[in-house]
VEXLUM-563332 format. One record per residue (C-alpha): residue in one letter; residue number from 1; x, y, z. Coordinates in Angstrom, 1 decimal. Each point is the difference from the previous one (the first is absolute). Layout:
# VEXLUM-563332
 residu num     c1     c2     c3
      A NUM      X      Y      Z
...
***
This chain:
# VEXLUM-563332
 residu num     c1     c2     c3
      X   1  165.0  179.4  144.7
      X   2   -0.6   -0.8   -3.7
      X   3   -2.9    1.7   -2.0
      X   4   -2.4   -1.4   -2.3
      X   5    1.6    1.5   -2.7
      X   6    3.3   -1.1    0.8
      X   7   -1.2   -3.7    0.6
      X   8   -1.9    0.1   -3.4
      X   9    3.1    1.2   -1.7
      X  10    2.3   -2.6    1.9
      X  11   -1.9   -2.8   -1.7
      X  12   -0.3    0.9   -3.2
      X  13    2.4   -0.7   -2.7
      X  14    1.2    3.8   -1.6
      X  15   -1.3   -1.2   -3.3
      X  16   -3.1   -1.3    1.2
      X  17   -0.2   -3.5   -0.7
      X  18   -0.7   -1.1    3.4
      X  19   -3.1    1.9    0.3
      X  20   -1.3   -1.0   -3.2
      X  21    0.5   -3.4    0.7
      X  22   -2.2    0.5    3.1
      X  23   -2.5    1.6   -1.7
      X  24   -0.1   -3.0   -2.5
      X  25   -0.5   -2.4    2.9
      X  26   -2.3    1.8    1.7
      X  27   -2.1    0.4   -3.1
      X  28    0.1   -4.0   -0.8
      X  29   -1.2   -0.4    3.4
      X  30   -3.0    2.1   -0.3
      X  31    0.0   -2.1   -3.6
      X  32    0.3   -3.2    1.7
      X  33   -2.6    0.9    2.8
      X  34   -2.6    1.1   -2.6
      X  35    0.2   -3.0   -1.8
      X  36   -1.8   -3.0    1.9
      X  37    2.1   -3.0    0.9
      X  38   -2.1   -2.4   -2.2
      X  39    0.5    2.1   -3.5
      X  40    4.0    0.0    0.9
      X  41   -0.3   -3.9    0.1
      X  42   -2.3   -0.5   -3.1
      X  43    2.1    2.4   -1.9
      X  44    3.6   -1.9    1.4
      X  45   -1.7   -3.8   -1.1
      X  46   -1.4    1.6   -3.7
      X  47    2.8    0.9   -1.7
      X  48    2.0   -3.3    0.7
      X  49   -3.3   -2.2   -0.7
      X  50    0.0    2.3   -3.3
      X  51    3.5   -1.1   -0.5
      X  52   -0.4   -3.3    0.7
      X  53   -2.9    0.0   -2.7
      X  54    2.0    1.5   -2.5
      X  55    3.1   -2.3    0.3
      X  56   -2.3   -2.8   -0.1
      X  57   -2.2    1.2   -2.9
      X  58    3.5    0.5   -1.6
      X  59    1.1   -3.5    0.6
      X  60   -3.2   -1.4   -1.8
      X  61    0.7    2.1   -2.6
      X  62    3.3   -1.4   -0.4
      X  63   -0.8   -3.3    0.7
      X  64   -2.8   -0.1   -2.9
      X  65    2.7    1.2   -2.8
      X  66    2.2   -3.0    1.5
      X  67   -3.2   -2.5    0.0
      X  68    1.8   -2.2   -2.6
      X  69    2.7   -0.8    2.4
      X  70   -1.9    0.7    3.8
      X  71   -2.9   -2.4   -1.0
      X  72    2.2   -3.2   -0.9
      X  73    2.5    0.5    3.3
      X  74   -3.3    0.3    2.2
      X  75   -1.3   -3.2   -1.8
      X  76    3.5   -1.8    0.3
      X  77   -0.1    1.6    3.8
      X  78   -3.7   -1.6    1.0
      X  79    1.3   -3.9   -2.0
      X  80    3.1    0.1    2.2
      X  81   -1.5    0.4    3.3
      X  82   -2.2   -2.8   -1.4
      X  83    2.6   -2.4   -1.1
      X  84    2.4    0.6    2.9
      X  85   -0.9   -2.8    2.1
      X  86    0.3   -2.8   -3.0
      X  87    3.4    2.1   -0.9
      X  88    1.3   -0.9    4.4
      X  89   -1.5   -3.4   -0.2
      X  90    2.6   -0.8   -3.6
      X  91    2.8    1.8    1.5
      X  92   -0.3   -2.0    2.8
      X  93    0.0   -3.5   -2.5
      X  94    3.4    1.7   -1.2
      X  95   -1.5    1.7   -3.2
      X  96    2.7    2.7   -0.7
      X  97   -2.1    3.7    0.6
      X  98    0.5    0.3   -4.2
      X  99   -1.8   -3.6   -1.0
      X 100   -2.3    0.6    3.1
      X 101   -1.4    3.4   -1.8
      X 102    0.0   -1.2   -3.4
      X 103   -1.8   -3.4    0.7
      X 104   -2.8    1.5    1.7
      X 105   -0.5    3.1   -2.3
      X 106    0.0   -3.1   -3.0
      X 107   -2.6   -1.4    2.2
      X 108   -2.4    3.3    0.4
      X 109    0.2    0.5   -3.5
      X 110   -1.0   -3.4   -0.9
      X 111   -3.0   -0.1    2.5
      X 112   -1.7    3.3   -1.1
      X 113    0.5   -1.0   -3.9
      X 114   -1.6   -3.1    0.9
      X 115   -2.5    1.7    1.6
      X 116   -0.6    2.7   -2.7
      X 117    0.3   -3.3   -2.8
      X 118   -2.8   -1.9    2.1
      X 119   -2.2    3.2    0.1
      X 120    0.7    0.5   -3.7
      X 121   -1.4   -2.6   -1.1
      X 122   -3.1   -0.3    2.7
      X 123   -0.5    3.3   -2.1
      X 124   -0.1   -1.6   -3.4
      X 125   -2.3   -2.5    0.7
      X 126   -2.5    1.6    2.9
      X 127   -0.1    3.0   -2.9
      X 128   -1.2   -2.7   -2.8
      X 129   -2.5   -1.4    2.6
      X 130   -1.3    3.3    0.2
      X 131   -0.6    1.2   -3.5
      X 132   -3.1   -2.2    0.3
      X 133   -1.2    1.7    3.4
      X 134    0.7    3.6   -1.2
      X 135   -1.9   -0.3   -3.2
      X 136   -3.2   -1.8    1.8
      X 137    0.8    2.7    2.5
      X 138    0.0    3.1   -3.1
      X 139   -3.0   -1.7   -1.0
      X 140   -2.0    0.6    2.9
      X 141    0.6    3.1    0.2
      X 142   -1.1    0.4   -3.1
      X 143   -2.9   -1.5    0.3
      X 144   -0.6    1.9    3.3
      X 145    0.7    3.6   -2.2
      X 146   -2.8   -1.2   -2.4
      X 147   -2.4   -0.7    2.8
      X 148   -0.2    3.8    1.1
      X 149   -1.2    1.0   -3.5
      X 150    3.8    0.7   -1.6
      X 151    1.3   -1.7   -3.0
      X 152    3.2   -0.8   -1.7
      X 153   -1.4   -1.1   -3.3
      X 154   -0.1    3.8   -0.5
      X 155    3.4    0.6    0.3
      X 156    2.4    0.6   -2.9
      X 157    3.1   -2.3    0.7
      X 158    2.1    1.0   -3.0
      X 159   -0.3    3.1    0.9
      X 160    1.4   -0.9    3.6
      X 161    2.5   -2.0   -1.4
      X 162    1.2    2.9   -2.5
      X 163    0.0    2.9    3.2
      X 164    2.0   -2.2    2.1
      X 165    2.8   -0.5   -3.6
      X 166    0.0    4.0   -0.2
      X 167    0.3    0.6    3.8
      X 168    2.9   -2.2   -0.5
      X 169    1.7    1.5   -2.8
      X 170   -0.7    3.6    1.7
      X 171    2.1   -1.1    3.2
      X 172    2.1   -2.0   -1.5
      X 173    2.9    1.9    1.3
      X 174   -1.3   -0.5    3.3
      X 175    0.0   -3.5   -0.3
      X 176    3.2   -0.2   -1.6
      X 177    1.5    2.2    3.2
      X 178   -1.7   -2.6    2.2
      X 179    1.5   -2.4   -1.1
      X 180    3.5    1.3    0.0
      X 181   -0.5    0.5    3.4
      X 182   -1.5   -3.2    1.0
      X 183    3.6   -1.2   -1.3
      X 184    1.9    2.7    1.7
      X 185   -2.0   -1.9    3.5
      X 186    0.4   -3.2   -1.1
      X 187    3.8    0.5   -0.4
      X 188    0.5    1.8    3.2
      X 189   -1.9   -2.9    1.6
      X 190    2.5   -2.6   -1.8
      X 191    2.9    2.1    1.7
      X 192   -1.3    0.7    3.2
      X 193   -0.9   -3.7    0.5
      X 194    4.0   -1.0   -0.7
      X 195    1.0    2.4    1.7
      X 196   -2.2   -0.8    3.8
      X 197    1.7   -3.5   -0.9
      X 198    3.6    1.1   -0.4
      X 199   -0.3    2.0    3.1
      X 200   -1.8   -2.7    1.9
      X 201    2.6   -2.3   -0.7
      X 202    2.6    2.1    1.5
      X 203   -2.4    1.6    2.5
      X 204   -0.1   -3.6    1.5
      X 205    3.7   -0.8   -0.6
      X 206    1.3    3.2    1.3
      X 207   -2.8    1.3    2.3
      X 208    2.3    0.8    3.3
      X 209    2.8    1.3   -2.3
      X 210   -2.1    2.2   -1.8
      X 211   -1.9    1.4    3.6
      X 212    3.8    0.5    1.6
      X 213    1.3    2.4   -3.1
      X 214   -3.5    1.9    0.6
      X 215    0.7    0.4    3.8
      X 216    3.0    2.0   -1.0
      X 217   -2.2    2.9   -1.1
      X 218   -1.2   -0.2    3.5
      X 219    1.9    1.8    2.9
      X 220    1.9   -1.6    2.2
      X 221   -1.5    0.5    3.3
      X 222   -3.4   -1.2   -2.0
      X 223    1.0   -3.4   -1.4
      X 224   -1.0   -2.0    2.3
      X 225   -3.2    1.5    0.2
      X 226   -0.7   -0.1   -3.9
      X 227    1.6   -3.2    0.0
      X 228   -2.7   -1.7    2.3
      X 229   -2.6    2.4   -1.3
      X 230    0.4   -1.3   -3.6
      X 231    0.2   -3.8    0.9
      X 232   -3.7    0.6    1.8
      X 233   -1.2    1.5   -2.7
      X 234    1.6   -2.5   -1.9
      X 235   -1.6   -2.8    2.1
      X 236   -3.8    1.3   -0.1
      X 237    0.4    0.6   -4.0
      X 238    0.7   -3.4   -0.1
      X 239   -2.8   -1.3    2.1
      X 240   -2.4    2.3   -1.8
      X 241    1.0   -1.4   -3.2
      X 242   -0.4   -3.8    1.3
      X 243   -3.3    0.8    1.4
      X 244   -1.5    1.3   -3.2
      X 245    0.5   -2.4   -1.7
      X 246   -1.5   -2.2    2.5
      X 247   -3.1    1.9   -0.1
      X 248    0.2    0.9   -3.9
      X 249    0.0   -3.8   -0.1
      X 250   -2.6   -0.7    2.0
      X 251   -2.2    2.6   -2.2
      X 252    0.6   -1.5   -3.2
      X 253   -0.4   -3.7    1.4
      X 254   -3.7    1.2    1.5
      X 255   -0.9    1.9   -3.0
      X 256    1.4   -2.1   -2.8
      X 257   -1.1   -3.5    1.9
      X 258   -3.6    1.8    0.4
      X 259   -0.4    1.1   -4.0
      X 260    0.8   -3.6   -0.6
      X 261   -2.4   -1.6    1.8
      X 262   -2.9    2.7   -1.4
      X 263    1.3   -1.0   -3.2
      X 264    1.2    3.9   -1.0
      X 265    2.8   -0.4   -3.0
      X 266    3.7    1.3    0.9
      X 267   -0.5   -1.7    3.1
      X 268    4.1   -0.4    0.1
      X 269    0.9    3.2   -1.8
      X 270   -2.2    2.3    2.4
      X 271    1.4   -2.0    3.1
      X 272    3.5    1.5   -1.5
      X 273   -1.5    3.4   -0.5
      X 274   -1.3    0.0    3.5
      X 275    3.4   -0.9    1.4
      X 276    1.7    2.5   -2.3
      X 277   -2.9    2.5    1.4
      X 278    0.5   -0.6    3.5
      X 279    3.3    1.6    0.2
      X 280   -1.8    3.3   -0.6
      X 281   -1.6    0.4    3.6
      X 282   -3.5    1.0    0.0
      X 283   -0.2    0.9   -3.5
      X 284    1.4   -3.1   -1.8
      X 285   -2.8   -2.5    2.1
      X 286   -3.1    2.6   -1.1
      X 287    1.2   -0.3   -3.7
      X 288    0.6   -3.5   -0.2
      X 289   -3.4   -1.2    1.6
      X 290   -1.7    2.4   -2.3
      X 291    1.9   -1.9   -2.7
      X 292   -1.1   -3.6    1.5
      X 293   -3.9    1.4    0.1
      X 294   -0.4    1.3   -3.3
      X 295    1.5   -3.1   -1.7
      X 296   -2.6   -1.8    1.8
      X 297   -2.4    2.2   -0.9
      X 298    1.3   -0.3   -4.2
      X 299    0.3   -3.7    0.3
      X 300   -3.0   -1.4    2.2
      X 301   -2.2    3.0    0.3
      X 302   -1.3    1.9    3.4
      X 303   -0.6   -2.9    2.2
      X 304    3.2   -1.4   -0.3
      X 305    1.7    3.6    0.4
      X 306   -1.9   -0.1    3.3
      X 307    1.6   -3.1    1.2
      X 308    3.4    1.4   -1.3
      X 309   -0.2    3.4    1.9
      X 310   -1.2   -1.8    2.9
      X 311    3.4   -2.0    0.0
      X 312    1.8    2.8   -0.4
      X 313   -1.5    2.1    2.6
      X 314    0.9   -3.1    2.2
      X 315    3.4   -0.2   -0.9
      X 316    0.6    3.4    0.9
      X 317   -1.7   -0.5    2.9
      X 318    2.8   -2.4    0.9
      X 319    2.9    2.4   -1.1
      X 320   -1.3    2.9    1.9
      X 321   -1.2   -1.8    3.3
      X 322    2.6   -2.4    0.2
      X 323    2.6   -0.2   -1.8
      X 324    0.5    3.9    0.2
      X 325   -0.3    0.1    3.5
      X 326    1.9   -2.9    1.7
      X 327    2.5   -1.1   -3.4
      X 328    1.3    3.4   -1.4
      X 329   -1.2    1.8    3.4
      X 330    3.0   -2.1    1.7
      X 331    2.5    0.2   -2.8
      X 332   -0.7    3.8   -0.7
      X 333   -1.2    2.4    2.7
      X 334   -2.2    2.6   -2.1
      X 335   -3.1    1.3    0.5
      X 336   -2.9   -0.7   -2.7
      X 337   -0.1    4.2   -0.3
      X 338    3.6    0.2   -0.2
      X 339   -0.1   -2.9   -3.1
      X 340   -2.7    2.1   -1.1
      X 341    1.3    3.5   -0.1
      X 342    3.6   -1.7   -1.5
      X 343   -1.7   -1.8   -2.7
      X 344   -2.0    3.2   -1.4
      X 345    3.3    2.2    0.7
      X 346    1.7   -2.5   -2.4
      X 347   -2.5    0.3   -2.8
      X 348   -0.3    3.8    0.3
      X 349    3.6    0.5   -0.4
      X 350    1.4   -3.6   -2.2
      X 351   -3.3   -1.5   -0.9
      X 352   -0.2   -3.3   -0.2
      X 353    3.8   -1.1    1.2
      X 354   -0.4    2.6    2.8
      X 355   -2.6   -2.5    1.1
      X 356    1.6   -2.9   -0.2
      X 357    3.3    1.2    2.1
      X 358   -2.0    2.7    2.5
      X 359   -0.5   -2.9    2.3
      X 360    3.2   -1.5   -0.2
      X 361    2.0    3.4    0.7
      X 362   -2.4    0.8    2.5
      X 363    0.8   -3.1    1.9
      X 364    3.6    0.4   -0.6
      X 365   -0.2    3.2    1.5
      X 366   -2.0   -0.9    2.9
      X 367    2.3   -2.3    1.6
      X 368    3.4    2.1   -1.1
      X 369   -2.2    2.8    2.2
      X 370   -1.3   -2.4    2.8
      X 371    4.0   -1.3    0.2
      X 372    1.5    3.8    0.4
      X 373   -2.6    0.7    2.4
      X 374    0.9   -3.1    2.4
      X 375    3.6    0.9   -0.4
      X 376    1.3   -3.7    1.3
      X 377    3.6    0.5   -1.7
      X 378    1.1    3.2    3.7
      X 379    0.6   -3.6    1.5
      X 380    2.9   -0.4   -2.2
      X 381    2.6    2.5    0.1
      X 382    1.8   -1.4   -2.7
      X 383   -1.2    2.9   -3.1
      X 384    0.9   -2.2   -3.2
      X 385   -2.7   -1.6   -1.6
      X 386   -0.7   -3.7    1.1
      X 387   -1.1   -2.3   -3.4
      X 388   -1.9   -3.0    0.6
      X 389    1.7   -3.4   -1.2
      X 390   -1.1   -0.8   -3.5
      X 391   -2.0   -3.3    1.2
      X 392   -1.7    2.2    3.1
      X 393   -3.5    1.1   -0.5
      X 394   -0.3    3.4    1.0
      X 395   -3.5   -0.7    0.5
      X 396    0.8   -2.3    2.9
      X 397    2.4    2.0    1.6
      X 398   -1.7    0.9    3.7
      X 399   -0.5    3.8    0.9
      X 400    2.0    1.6    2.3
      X 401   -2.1    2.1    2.5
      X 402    0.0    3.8   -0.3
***
């Protein structure tokens, strides 16, 4: 018959180890049962949602020192997705894949100079035709000034004149380093813009090649599910990018074709200020009308800047109860909060280019996730990635059920 004492002693290590490590365990137990179940859980899903912040705060950060080079891929990205069906259709008349990229890049660049020449000069000569409504308009007001008991006969205009020369000269340093740096923009803009169309060029010549050396960053056994991941996403950037135009174009038609028959000036520029605005969700259409109204209001006075917000209020209608809905609803699948919330994330961290791509990425993303989650490639055993043929639409390739 074994005592206590000699059980205790048989189970316990000589140096005493084994006893401390039950002690531990006991006491993390009592820890563990203290603690509720709930504050475990939180406490498990904070520190990764903390790290997940701080990668991804660190990746902005990075990406914004890299802008110069980021910005003009993304823009060369969004025009190949765009292009890509006219790029099959020529490859299919026998174009080789070089002349095929090179002769519809030749023809982007001709259309928007055309577009920016035509605007140009609408510009010149609605700007003439409004020197004469501007100074009846300064006139009024004026007029309206003197009315309430104030005059300008008092004031002293030399004096004026000679305040504005000395705040001049006193920040003329300013000015000078404004300059410099409006320069600085305009050349990073020069290079930005060749470089989008050198990389569209081989983005659209080289697209598959280019995604295949990428998959090799991927792990094996997750190939094929990057590969068909990317080519959704790939598919519903694409139909995003078709879309807005679409619906840009139908904006600037409705607004531009509206100031024109109200008789506003910069009819045709401010239909090409609205279609440049209506790639900015939300923000871009707000800015753009307020634009249309208060020429109206410069030009024809209140009445007609009436009529013009009234046509604008309409067209929007039209964008956000129709076209919204059934056109982009149908090519993109995002909620108007989710647009929302990605649109103001964008500005908060990139300003004004975090607006224009927040909706693009986010659709990107949505359909890479929506494609991971049906997981259609566990019908085919076969773990290499599987590369559409380069005149197959990914878009009109049929899903495979989960």
């Amino acid at each position: 018959m074994t005592t206590p004492s000699t059980s205790s002693a048989g189970n316990e290590h000589p140096d005493g180890t084994e006893h401390q490590g039950s002690v531990a365990s006991r006491v993390q137990e009592k820890l563990a049962s203290d603690i509720p179940y709930g504050i475990v859980v939180a406490a498990a899903w904070s520190w990764r949602v903390l790290l997940i912040i701080t990668m991804s705060a660190v990746a902005v950060w990075l990406l914004s020192h890299v802008s110069l080079l980021v910005i003009p891929l993304l823009i060369a990205a969004l025009l190949a997705t765009l292009l890509q069906p006219a790029h099959r259709l020529l490859l299919k008349l026998k174009f080789p894949p070089v002349l095929s990229s090179l002769t519809l890049t030749v023809i982007l660049v001709l259309v928007v100079a055309a577009l920016l020449t035509l605007a140009g000069q609408q510009l010149a000569v609605g700007f003439a035709t409004m020197q004469a409504s501007v100074s009846r308009g300064i006139r009024d007001f004026i007029a309206l000034v003197e009315s309430w008991g104030l005059s300008f006969e008092q004031l002293d205009y030399q004096a004026l004149l000679d305040d504005a020369v000395s705040a001049l000269q006193a920040n003329s340093g300013a000015i000078l380093s404004g300059a410099l740096g409006f320069g600085s923009t305009a050349t990073n803009i020069g290079a930005g813009i060749v470089l989008a169309l050198f990389a569209l060029i081989f983005f659209l010549k080289d697209g598959p090649k280019i995604w295949n050396f990428l998959l090799n960053f991927v792990p094996k056994k997750h190939r094929r599910a990057i590969d068909g991941a990317g080519y959704a996403g790939w598919g519903a950037l694409g139909s995003y990018v078709r879309v807005q135009i679409f619906v840009a174009f139908v904006d600037a038609v409705g607004i531009g074709v509206g100031a024109w028959l109200l008789g506003v000036p910069l009819a045709m520029p401010l239909g090409v200020l609205v279609f440049l605005g209506s790639f900015v969700p939300i923000v871009g259409a707000v800015l753009t009308g307020a634009v249309a109204v208060l020429l109206a209001l410069v030009a024809n006075g209140w009445v007609n800047a009436l009529l013009m917000l009234g046509v604008v209020l309409l067209v929007q209608q039209l964008e956000s109860n129709v076209l919204q809905p059934f056109v982009m609803g149908a090519a993109v699948n995002l909620h108007p909060l989710a647009v929302f919330l990605a649109v103001s994330a964008g500005v908060a961290t990139l300003g004004l280019v975090g607006a224009v791509f927040a909706v693009p990425v986010m659709a990107f993303i949505n359909d890479f996730v929506k494609y991971l989650s049906r997981k259609p490639w566990l019908d085919d055993p076969d773990p290499e990635p599987a590369h559409y043929p380069p005149d197959l639409d990914p878009d009109s390739v049929p899903e495979q059920p989960a």
